[in-house]
VEXGU-733767 format. One record per residue (C-alpha): x, y, z; residue in three letters. Coordinates in steps of 0.5 Angstrom, whole numbers, padded with zeros to 4 digits, always signed. Layout:
<nodes>
XYZALA...
</nodes>
This chain:
<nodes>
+0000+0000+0000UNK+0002+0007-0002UNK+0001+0010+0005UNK+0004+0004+0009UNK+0009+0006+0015UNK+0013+0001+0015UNK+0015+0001+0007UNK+0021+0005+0009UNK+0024-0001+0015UNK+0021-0006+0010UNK+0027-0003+0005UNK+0032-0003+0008UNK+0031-0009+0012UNK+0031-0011+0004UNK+0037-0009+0002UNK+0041-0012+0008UNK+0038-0018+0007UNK+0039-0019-0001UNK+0045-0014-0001UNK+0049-0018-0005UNK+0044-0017-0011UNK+0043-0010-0010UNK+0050-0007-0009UNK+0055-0013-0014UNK+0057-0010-0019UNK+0056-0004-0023UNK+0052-0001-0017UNK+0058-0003-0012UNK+0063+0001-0017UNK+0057+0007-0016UNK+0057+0008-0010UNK+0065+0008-0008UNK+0065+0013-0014UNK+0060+0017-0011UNK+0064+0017-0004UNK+0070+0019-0007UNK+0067+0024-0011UNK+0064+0027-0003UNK+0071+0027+0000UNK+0073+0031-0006UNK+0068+0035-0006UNK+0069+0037+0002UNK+0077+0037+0000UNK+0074+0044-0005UNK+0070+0046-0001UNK+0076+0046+0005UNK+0080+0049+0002UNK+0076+0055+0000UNK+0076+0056+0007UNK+0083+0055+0008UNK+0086+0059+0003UNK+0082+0066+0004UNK+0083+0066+0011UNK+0090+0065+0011UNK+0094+0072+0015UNK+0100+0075+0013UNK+0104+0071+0018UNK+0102+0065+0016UNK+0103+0067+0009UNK+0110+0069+0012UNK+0111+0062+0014UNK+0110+0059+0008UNK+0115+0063+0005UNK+0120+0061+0010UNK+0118+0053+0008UNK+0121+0049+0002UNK+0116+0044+0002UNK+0113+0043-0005UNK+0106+0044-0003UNK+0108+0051+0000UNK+0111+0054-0006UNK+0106+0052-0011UNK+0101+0055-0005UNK+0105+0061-0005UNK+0104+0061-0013UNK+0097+0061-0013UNK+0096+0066-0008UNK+0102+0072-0010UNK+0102+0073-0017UNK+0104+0081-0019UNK+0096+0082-0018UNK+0094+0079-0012UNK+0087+0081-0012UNK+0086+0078-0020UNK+0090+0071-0017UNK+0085+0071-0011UNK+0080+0071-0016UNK+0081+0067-0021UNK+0083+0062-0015UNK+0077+0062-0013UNK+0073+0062-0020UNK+0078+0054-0020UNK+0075+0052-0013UNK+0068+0054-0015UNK+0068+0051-0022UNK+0072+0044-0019UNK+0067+0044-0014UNK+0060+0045-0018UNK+0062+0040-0023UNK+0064+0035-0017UNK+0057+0036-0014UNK+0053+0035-0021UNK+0057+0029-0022UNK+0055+0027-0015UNK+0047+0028-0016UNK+0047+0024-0023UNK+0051+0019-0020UNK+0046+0018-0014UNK+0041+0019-0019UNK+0043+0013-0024UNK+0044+0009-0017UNK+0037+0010-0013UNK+0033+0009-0020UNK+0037+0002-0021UNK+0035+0001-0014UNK+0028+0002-0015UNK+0025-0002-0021UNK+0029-0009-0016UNK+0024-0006-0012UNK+0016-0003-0009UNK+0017+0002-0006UNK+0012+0008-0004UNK+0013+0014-0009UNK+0015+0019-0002UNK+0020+0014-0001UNK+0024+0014-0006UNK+0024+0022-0005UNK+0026+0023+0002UNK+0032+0017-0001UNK+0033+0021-0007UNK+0032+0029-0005UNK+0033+0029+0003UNK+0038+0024+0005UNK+0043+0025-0002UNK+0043+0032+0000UNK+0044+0031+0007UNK+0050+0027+0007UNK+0053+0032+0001UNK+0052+0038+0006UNK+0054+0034+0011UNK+0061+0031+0008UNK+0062+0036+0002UNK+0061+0043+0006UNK+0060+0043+0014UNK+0065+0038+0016UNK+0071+0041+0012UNK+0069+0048+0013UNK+0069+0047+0020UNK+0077+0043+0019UNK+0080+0048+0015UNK+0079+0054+0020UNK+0081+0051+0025UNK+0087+0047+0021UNK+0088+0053+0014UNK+0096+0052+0013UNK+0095+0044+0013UNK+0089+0044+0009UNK+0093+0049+0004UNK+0099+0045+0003UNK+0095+0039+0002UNK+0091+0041-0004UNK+0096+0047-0007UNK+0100+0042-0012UNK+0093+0039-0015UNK+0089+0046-0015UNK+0095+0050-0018UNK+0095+0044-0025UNK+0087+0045-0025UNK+0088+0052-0024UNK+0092+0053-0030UNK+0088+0048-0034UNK+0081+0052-0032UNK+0084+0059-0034UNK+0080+0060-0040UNK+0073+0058-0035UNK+0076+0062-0031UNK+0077+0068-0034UNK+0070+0069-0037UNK+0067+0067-0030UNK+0071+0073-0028UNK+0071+0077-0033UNK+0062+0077-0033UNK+0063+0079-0026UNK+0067+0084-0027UNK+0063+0087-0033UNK+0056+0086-0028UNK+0060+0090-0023UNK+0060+0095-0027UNK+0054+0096-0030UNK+0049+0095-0023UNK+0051+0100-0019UNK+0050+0099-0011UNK+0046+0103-0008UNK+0049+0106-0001UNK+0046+0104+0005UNK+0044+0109+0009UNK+0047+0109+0015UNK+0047+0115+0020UNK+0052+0118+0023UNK+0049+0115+0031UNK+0049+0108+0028UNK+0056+0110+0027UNK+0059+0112+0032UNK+0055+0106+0037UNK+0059+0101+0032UNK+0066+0105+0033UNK+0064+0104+0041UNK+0063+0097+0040UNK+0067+0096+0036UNK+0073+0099+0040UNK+0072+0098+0046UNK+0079+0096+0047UNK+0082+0100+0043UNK+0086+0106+0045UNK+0081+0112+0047UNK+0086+0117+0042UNK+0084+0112+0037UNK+0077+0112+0038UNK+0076+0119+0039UNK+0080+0120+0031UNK+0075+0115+0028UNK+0069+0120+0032UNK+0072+0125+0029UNK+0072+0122+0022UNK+0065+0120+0022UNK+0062+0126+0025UNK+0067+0131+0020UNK+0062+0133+0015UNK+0056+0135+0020UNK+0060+0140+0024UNK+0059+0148+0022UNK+0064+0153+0022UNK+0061+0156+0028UNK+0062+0150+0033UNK+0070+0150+0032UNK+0071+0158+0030UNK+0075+0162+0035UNK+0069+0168+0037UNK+0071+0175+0035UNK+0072+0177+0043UNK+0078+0171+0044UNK+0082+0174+0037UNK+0088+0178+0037UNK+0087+0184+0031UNK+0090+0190+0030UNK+0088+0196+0027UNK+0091+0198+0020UNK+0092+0205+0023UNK+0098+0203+0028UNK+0105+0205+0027UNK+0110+0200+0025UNK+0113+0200+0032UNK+0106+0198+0036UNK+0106+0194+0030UNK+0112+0190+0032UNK+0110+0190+0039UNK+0104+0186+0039UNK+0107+0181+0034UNK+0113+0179+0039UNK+0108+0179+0044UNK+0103+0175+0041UNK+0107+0170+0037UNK+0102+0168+0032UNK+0103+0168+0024UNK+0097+0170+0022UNK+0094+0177+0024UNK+0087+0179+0022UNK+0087+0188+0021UNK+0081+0191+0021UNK+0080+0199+0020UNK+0076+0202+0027UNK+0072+0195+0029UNK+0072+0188+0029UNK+0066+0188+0024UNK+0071+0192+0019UNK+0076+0186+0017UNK+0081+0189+0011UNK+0085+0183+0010UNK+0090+0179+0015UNK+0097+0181+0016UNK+0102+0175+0014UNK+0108+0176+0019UNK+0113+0172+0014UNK+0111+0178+0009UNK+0115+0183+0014UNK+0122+0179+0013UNK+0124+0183+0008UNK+0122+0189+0012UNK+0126+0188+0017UNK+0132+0185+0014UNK+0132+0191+0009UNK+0129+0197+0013UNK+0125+0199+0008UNK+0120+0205+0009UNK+0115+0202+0005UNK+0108+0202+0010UNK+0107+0195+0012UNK+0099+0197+0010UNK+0101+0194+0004UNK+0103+0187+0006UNK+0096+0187+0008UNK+0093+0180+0004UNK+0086+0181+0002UNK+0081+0176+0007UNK+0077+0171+0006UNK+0070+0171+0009UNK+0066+0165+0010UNK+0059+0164+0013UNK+0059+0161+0020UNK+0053+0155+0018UNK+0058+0153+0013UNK+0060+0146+0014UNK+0068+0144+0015UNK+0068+0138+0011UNK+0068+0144+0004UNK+0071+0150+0008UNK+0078+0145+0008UNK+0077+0144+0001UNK+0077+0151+0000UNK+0084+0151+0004UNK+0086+0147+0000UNK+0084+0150-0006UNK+0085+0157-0006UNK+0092+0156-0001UNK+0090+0160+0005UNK+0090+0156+0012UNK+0085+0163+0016UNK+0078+0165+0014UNK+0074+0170+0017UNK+0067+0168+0020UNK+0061+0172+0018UNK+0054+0172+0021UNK+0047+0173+0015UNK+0048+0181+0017UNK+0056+0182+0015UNK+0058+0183+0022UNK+0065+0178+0024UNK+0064+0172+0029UNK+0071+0171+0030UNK+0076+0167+0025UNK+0078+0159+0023UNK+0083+0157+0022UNK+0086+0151+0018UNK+0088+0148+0026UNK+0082+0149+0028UNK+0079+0145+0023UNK+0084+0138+0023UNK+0084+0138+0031UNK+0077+0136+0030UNK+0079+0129+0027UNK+0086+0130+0030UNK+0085+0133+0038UNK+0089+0139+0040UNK+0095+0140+0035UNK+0101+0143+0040UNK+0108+0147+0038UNK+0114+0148+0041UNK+0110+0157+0040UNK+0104+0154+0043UNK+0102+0156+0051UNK+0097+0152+0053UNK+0090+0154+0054UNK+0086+0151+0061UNK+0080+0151+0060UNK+0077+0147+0065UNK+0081+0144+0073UNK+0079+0138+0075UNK+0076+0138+0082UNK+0075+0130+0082UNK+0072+0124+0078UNK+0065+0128+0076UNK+0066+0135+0078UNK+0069+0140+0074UNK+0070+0148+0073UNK+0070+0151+0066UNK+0070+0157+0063UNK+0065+0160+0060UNK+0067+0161+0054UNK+0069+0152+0052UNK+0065+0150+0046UNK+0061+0145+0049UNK+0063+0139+0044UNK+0070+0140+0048UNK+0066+0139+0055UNK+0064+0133+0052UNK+0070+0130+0049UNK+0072+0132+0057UNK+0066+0127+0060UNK+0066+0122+0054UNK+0059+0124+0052UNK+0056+0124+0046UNK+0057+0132+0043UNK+0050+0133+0042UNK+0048+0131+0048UNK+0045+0138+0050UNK+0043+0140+0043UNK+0035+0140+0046UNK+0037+0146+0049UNK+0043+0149+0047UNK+0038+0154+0042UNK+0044+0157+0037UNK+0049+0157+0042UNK+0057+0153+0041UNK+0059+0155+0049UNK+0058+0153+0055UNK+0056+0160+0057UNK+0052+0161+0051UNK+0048+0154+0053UNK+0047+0157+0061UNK+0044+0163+0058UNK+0040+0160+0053UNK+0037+0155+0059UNK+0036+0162+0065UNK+0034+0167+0058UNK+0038+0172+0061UNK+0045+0172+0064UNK+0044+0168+0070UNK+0048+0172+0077UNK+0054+0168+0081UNK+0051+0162+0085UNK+0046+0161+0081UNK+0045+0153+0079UNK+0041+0149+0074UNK+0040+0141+0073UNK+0040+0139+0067UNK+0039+0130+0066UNK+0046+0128+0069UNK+0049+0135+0069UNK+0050+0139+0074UNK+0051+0147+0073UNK+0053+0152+0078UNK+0055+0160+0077UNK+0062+0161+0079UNK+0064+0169+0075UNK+0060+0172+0072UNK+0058+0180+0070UNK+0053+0184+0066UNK+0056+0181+0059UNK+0058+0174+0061UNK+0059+0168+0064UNK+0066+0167+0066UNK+0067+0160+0070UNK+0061+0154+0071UNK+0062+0148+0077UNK+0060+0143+0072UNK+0058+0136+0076UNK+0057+0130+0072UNK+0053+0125+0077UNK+0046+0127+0079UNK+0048+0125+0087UNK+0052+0131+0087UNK+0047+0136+0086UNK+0046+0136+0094UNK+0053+0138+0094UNK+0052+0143+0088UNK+0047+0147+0092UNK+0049+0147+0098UNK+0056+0150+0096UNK
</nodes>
């Protein structure tokens, strides 16, 4: 009977009982074929696995042996264009392994339906034979098993099939090289669409992805990935930190104030900060003073560079580049000059603080303890983050317009809040330290929310 649940113990006790009709013969020569045939199948598969994950140091230790095997392995892998051997070598794995696994089915396939005419058995019977169980062991024997021995024994595997696959990859060349070559041509003509990914997903895998790593190296990549999405605005110096001069001085208050600032690069506006006229290279001076000429330095003065402050400083490098200048003036929407950037200013956003042996260091902040901080008011409020390691837009809900610490204070009290005023703000807490009529000076910031009690009762 077709729906008789005994029919498949019934069969197999038929074929241990008369085995000697079943498997003499041809079908005996068959089936040590196809069990040939499965170990070469998983030795392919084996070393597809063994070859591609192969490390520069165990390419090194290949070189180093003189072993047959290691030199034709070497061969297959580190011809002039590694990546065109990789993929011809991989193009000869999978041909070898295809042609060995259709021989494999239509051998099984002879086999089983020669089996079925000596033999009444159920139609799904012989599907589950046919389909399930060939499959099975050829998953099984062909591709699980070697896999797994390769990845834990490369080398071996590799010195163990190089000899046979480097003959078979020359003879294979001419398949090989139309299968990569239609791949090559389909790779051209689709084209990928990019996955969008945003810039938060990027910064969580960077914080998986390295949390071992060096908190410098760490900070590099953040700064890479978030380059593109920072304003001018947030990394310029403002106007009231600037030094510049007025074009009407005399050469002797000129010198004055070149030897006591030391910078190579001075802003000159002619009555206020507002009227930039151009930036005074001091290089520019050499001659000047080398040869004690009378010519008015006003003429050494080069024409400025104006950028407004929403420009993002991924295009304002491009420009640096472009036009060869390393300062910019800032602008608002009204003309009026927000302060200078500066091509420094905009690699210490990747790079971190950029130091001389002329620079002096800027303290922006003294550490109290672990959470507690007191900051002027004028730190941008991504480098108070960077001090906590916390996101840079952490307070972006209510900063308003403002890149500083003083700005964000002022935005949240709508006004200039007095000395010892206090605010928490989620897991910050901040208390007035210096303030006048104009600003904020100093700011106690306490990073830990059991410490507001002891903010407030300071």
């Amino acid at each position: 009977m077709e729906g008789d649940p005994e029919q498949p113990i019934r069969f197999f006790l038929l074929i241990l009982q008369e085995g000697g009709t079943y498997f003499s013969g041809s079908v005996l020569y068959s089936l040590i074929v196809i069990v040939i045939l499965i170990f070469l199948s998983g030795m392919i598969s084996g070393s597809e696995n063994a070859f591609f994950s192969l490390s520069a140091s165990d390419i090194n230790d290949l070189g180093n042996d003189d072993k047959r095997s290691s030199v034709f392995a070497l061969k297959l892998i580190n011809e002039p264009d590694r990546w065109k051997a990789s993929r011809k070598l991989l193009a000869t794995i999978l041909i070898l392994n295809n042609f060995i696994n259709i021989t494999i089915i239509i051998l099984s396939s002879l086999l089983m339906d020669s089996v079925w005419l000596m033999t009444d058995v159920a139609t799904w019977v012989q599907f589950a034979v046919n389909v399930i169980l060939i499959t099975f062991l050829l998953v099984l024997f062909g591709e699980v098993i070697p896999k797994i021995y390769a990845t834990q024994n490369n080398i071996k595997l590799v010195q163990l099939t190089s000899v046979p696959l480097y003959y078979c990859n020359k003879i294979l060349t001419p398949l090989s090289w139309l299968l990569t070559s239609s791949t090559s041509l389909i790779d051209r003509r689709i084209k990928k669409k990019p996955d969008n990914v945003s810039l938060e997903e990027l910064n969580q895998a960077i914080e998986i992805a390295s949390e071992d790593d060096n908190i410098e190296e760490k900070n590099i990549l953040k700064g890479i990935v978030n380059f593109g999405n920072i304003s001018v605005k947030q990394i310029m110096r403002s106007r009231v930190d600037v030094c510049a001069l007025d074009i009407e001085i005399s050469d002797q208050e000129l010198f004055k104030q070149i030897r006591e600032w030391g910078y190579s690069r001075i802003p000159i506006y002619r009555d206020n900060f507002d009227n930039i006229t151009g930036i005074l290279y001091i290089k520019d001076l050499l001659p000047k003073i080398t040869n004690k000429t009378n010519d008015p330095w006003q003429d050494l003065v080069r024409q400025p560079f104006f950028v407004p402050s929403n420009k993002k400083i991924d295009d304002l490098l491009e420009e640096f580049q472009e036009k060869r200048i390393h300062m910019a003036i800032v602008v608002d929407e009204y003309g009026g000059s927000l302060g200078i950037v500066t091509m420094e200013d905009i690699l210490e956003e990747i790079f971190g603080d950029l130091k001389d042996e002329f620079d002096e260091d800027e303290i922006y902040y003294s550490k109290l303890d672990e959470h507690t901080y007191i900051f002027e008011g004028k730190i941008l409020l991504t480098d108070m983050c960077r001090t906590f390691e916390v996101k840079t837009d952490y307070f972006s809900d209510v900063k308003g317009e403002a890149d500083t610490l003083g700005g964000m204070l002022m935005e949240v009290f709508k006004g200039i809040p007095k000395r010892g005023d206090h605010i928490q703000l989620d897991e910050f807490s901040f208390k007035v330290e210096s303030a006048d009529l104009r600003r904020i000076k100093r700011v106690k910031v306490v990073f830990n929310p059991e410490h507001e009690k002891e903010v407030t009762e300071d």
